[in-house]
Every structure is written in structure tokens, then in C-alpha cells.
Backbone atoms as SQL, in Angstrom:
CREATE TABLE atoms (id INTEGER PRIMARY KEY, chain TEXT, resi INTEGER, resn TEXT, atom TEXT, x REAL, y REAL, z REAL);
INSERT INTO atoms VALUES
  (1, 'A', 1, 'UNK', 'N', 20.102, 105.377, -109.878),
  (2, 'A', 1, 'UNK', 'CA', 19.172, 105.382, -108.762),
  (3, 'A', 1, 'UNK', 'C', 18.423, 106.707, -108.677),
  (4, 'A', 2, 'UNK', 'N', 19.064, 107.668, -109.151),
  (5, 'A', 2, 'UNK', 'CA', 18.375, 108.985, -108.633),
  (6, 'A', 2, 'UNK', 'C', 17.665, 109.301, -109.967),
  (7, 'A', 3, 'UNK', 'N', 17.755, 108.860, -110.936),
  (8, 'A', 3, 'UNK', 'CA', 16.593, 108.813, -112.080),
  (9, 'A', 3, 'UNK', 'C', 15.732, 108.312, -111.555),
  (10, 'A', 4, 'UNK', 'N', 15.675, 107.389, -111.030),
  (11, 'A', 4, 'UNK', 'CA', 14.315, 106.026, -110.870),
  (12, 'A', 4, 'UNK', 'C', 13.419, 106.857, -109.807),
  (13, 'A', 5, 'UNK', 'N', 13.909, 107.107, -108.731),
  (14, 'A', 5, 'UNK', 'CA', 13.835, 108.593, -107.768),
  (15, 'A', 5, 'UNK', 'C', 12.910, 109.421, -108.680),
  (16, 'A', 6, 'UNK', 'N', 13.276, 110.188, -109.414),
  (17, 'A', 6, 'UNK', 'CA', 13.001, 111.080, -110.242),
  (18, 'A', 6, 'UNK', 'C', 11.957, 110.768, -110.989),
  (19, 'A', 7, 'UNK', 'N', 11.821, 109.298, -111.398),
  (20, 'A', 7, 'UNK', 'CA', 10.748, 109.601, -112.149),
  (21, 'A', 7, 'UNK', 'C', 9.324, 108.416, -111.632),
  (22, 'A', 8, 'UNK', 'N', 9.339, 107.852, -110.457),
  (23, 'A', 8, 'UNK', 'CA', 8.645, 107.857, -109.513),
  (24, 'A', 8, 'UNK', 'C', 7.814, 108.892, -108.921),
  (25, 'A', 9, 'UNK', 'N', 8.594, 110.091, -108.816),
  (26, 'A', 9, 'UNK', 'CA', 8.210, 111.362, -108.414),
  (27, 'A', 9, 'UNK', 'C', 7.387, 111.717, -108.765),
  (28, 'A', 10, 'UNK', 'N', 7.708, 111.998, -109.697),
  (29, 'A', 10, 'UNK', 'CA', 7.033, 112.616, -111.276),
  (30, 'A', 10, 'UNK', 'C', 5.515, 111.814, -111.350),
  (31, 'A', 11, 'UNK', 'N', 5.456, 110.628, -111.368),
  (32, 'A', 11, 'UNK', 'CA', 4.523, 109.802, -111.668),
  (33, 'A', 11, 'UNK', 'C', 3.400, 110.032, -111.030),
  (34, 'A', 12, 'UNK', 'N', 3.922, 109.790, -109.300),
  (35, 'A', 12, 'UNK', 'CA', 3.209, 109.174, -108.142),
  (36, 'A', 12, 'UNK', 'C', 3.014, 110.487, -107.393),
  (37, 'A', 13, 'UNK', 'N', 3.801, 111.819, -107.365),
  (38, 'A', 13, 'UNK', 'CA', 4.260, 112.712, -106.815),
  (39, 'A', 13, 'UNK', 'C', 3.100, 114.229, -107.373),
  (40, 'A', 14, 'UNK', 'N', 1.811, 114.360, -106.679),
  (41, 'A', 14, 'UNK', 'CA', 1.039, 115.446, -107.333),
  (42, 'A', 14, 'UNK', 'C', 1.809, 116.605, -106.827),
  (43, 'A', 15, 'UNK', 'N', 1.559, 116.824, -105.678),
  (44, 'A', 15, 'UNK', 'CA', 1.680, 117.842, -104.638),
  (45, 'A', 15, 'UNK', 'C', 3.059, 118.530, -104.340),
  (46, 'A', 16, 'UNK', 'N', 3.414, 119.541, -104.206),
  (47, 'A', 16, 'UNK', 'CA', 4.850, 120.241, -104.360),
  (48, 'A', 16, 'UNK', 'C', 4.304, 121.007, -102.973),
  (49, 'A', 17, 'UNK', 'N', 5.409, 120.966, -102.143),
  (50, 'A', 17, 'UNK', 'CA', 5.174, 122.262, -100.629),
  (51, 'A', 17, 'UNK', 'C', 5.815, 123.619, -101.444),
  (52, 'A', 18, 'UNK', 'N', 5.170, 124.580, -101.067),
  (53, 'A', 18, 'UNK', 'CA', 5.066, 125.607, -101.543),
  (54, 'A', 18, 'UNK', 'C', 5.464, 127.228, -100.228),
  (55, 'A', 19, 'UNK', 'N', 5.154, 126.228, -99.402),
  (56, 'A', 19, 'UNK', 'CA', 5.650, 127.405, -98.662),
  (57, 'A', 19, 'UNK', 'C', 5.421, 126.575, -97.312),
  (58, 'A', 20, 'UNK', 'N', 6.215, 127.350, -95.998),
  (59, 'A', 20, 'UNK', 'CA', 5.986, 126.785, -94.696),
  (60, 'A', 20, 'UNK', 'C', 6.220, 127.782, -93.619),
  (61, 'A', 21, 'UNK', 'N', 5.496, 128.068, -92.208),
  (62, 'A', 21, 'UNK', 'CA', 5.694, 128.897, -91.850),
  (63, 'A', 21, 'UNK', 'C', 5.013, 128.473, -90.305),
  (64, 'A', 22, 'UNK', 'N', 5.594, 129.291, -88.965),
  (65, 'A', 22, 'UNK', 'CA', 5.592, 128.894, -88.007),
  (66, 'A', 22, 'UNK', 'C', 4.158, 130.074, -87.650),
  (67, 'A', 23, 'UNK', 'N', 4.111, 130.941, -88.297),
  (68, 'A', 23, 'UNK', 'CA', 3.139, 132.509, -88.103),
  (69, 'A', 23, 'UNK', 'C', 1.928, 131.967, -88.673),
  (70, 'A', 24, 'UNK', 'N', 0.842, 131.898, -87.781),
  (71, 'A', 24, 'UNK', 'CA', -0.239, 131.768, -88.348),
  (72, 'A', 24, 'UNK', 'C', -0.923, 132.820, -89.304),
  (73, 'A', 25, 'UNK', 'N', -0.503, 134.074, -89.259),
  (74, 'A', 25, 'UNK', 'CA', -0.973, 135.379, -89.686),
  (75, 'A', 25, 'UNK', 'C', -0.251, 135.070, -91.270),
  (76, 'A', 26, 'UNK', 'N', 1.083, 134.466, -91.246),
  (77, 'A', 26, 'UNK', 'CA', 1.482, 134.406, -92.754),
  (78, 'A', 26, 'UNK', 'C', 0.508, 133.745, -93.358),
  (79, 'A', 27, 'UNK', 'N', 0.529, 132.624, -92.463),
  (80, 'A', 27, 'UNK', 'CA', -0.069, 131.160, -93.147),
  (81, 'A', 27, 'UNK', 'C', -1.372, 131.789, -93.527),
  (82, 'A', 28, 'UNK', 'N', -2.597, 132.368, -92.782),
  (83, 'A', 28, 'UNK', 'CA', -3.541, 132.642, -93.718),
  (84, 'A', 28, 'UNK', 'C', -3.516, 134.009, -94.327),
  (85, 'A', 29, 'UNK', 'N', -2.302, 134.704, -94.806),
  (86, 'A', 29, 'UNK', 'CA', -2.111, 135.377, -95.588),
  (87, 'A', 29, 'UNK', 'C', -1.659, 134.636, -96.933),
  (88, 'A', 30, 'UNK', 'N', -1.166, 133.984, -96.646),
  (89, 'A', 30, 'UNK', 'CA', -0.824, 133.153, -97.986),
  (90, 'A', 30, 'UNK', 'C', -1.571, 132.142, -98.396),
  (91, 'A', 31, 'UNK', 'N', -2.805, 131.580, -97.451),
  (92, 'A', 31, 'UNK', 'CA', -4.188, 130.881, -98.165),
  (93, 'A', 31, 'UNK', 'C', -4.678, 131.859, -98.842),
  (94, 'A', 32, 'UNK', 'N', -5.303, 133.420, -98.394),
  (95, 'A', 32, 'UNK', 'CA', -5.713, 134.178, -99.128),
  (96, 'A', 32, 'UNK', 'C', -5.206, 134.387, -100.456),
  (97, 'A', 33, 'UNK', 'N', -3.824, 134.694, -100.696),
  (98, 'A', 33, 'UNK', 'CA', -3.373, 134.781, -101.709),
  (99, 'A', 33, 'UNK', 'C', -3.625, 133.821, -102.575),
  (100, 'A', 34, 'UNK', 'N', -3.577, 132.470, -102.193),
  (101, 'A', 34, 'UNK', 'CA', -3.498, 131.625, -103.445),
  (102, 'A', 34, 'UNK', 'C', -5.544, 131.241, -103.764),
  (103, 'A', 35, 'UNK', 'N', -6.099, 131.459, -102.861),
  (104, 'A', 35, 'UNK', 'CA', -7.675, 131.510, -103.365),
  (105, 'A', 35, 'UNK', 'C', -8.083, 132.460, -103.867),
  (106, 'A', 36, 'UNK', 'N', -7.675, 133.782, -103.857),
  (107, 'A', 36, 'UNK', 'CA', -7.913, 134.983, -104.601),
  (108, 'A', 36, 'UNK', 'C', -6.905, 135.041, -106.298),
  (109, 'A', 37, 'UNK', 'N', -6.056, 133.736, -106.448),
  (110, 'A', 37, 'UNK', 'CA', -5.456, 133.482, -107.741),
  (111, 'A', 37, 'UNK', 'C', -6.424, 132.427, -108.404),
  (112, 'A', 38, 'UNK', 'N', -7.503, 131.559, -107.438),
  (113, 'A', 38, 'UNK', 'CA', -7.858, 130.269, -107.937),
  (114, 'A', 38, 'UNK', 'C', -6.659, 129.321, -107.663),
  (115, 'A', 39, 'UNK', 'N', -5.865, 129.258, -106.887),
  (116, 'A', 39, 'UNK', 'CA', -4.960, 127.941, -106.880),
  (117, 'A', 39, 'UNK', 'C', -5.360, 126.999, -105.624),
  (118, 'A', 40, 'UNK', 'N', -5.576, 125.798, -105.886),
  (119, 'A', 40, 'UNK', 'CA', -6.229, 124.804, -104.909),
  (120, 'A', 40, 'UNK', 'C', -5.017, 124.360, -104.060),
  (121, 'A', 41, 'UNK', 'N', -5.148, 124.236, -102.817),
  (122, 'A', 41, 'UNK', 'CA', -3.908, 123.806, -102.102),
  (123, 'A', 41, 'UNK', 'C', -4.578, 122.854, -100.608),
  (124, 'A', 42, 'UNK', 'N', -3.306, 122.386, -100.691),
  (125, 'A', 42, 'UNK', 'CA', -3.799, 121.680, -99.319),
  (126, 'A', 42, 'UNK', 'C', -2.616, 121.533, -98.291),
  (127, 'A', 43, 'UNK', 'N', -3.166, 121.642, -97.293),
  (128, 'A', 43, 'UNK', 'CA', -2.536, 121.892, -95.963),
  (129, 'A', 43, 'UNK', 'C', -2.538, 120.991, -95.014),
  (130, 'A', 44, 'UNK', 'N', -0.978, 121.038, -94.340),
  (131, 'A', 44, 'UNK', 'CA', -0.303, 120.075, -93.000),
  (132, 'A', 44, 'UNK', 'C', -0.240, 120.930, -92.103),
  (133, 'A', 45, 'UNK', 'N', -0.908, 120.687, -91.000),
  (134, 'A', 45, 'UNK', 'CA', -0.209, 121.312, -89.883),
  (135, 'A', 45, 'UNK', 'C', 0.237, 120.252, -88.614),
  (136, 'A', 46, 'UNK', 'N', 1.526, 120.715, -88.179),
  (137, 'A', 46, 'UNK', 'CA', 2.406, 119.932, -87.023),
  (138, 'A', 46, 'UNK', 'C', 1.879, 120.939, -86.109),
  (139, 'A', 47, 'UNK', 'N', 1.356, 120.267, -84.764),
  (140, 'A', 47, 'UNK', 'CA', 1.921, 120.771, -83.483),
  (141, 'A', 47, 'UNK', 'C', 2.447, 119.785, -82.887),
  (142, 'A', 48, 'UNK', 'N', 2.946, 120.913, -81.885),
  (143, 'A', 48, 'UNK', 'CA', 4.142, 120.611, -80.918),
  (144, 'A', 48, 'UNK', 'C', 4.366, 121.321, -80.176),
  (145, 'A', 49, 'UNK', 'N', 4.434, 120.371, -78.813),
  (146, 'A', 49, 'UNK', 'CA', 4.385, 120.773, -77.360),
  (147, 'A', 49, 'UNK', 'C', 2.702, 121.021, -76.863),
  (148, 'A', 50, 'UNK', 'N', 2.750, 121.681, -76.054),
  (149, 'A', 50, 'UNK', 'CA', 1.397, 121.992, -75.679),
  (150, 'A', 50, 'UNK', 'C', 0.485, 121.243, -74.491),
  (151, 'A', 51, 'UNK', 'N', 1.428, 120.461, -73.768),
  (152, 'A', 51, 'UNK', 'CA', 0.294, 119.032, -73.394),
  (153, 'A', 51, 'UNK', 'C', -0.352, 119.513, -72.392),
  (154, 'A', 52, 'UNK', 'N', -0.478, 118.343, -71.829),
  (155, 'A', 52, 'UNK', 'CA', -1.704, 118.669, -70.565),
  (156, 'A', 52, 'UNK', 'C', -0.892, 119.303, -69.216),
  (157, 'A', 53, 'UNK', 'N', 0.157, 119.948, -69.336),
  (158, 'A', 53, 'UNK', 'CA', 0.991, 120.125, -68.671),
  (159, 'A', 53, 'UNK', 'C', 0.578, 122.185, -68.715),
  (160, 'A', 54, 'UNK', 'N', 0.481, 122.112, -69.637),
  (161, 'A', 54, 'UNK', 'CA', 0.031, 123.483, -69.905),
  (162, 'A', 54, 'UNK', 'C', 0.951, 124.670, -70.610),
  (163, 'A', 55, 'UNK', 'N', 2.065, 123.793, -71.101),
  (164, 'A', 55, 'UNK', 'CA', 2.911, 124.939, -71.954),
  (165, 'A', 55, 'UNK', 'C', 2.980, 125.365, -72.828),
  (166, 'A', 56, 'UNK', 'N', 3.516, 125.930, -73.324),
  (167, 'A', 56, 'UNK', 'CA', 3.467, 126.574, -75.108),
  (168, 'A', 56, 'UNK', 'C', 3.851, 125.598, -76.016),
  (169, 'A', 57, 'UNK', 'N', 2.929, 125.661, -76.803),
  (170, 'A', 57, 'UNK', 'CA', 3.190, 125.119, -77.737),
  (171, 'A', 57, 'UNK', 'C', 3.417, 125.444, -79.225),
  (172, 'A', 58, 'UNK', 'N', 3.785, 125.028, -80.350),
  (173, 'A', 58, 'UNK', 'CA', 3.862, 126.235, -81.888),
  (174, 'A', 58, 'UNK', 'C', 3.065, 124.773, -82.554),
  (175, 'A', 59, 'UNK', 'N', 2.974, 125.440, -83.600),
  (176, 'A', 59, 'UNK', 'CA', 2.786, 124.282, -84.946),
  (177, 'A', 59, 'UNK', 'C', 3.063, 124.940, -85.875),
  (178, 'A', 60, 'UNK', 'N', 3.621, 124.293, -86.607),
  (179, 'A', 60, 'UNK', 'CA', 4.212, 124.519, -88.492),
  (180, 'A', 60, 'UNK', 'C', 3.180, 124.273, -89.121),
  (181, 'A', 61, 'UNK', 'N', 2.669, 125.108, -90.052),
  (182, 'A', 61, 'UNK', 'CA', 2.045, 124.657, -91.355),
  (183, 'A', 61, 'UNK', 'C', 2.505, 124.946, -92.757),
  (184, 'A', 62, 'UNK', 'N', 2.590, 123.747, -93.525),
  (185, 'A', 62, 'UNK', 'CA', 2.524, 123.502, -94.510),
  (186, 'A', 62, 'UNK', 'C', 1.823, 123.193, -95.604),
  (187, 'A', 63, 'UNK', 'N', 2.349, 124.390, -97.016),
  (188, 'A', 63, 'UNK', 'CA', 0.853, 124.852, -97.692),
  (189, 'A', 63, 'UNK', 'C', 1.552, 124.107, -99.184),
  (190, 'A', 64, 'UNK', 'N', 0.732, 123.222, -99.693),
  (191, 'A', 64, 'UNK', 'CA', 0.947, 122.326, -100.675),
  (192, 'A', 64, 'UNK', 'C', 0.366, 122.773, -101.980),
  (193, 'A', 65, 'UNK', 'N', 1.149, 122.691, -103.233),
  (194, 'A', 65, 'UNK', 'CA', -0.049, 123.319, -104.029),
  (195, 'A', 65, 'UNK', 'C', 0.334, 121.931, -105.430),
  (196, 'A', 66, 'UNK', 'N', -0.737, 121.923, -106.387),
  (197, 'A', 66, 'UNK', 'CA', -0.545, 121.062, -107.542),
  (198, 'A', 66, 'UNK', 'C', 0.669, 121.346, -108.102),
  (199, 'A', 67, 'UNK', 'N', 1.611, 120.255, -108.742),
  (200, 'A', 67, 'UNK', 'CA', 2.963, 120.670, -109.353),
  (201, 'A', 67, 'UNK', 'C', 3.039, 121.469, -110.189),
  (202, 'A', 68, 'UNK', 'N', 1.429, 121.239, -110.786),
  (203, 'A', 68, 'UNK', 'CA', 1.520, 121.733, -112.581),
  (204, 'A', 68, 'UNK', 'C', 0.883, 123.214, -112.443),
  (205, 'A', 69, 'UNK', 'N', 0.817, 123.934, -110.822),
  (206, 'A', 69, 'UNK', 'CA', 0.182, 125.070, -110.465),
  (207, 'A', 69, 'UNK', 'C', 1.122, 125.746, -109.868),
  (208, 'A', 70, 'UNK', 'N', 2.926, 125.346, -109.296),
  (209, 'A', 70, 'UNK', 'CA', 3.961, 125.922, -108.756),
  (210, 'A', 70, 'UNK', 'C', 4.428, 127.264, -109.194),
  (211, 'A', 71, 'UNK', 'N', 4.513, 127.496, -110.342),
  (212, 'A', 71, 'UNK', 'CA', 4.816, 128.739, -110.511),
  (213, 'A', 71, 'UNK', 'C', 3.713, 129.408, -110.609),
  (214, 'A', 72, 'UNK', 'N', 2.792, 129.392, -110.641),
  (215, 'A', 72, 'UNK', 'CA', 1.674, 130.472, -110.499),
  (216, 'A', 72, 'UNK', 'C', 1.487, 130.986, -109.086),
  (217, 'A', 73, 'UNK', 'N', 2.068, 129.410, -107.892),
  (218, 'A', 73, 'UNK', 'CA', 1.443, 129.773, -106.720),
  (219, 'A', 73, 'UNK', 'C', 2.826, 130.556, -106.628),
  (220, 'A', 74, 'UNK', 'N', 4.116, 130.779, -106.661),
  (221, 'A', 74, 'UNK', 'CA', 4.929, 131.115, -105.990),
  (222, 'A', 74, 'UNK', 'C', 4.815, 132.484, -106.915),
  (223, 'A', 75, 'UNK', 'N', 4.563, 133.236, -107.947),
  (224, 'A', 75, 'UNK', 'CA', 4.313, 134.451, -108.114),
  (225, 'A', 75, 'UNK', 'C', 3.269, 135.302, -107.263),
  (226, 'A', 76, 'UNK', 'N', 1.935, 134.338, -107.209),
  (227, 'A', 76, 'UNK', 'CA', 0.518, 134.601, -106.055),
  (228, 'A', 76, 'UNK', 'C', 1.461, 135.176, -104.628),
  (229, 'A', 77, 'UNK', 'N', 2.080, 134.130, -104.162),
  (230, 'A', 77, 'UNK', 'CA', 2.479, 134.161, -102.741),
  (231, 'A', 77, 'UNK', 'C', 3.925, 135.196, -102.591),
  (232, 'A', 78, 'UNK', 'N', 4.640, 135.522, -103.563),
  (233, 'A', 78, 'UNK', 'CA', 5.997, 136.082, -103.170),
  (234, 'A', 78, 'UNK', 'C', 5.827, 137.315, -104.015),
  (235, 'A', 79, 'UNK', 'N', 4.785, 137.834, -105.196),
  (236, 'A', 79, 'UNK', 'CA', 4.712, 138.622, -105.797),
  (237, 'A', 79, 'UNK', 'C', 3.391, 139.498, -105.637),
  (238, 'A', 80, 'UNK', 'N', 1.933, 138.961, -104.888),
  (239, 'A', 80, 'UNK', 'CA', 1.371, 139.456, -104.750),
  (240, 'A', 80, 'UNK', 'C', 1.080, 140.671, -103.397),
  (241, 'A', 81, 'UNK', 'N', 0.279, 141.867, -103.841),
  (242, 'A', 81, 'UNK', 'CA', 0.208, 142.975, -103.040),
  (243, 'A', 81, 'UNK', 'C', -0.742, 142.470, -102.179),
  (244, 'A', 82, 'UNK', 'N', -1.764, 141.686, -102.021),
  (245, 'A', 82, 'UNK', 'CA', -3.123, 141.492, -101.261),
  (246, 'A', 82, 'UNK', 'C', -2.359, 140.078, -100.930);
């Protein structure tokens, strides 16, 4: 079962999450990084809370990058100075 899993993945499966973060200041620190490498990515963001009630709210974003671009983005993002 966890082959079939596996290679479904593989097939059907472009996109790898690459990083996630509750700080908006990371989050577009680490878009910068990966457009100043050339790596194309695409992004989720969750919010939560916030309603018409008037409270705080956060959102998570999540920064997606091509599979066949993972190690480039995670040197860009965990190794780069800028």
C-alpha cells in the first residue's frame, strides 16, 4: 500500500511545502530569497480567527516550491545571507 502511495505521489504530486511560518516578515523574507535564486513557488495562506467580532486573528503561510527545485530552494532559504 505505501508503494502505491508513493508512487501516485511521484506521478500526480508536483509541489513539495518547503517551508511554513506564522511571521509574515519570514514569509516575505523567504519569497525574496527564493526569487532572487529564480525558484518559482506558490503560496497558501490560512487565516484564522479575526471575525466580525473584532479579534485577533494569525494566518499561516505556506511556501510551495517544484519537487525537482527542493534542494535548491532549501539551500536559497536556510543557507542564504539576503
Amino acid at each position: 500500500m505505501y508503494k502505491l502511495k508513493e508512487f501516485f505521489k511521484r506521478l500526480f504530486v508536483k509541489w513539495e511545502l518547503v517551508y511554513s511560518t506564522q511571521d509574515a516578515n519570514k514569509y516575505f523574507t523567504i519569497l525574496g530569497r527564493l526569487n532572487n535564486n529564480g525558484i518559482k513557488y506558490k503560496i497558501k495562506t490560512i487565516s484564522l480567527g479575526g471575525g466580525s467580532d473584532g479579534g485577533r486573528g494569525y494566518s499561516i503561510y505556506h511556501i510551495y516550491v517544484h519537487k525537482d527545485t527542493i534542494n535548491k530552494a532549501n539551500e536559497a532559504i536556510h543557507h542564504s545571507k539576503y
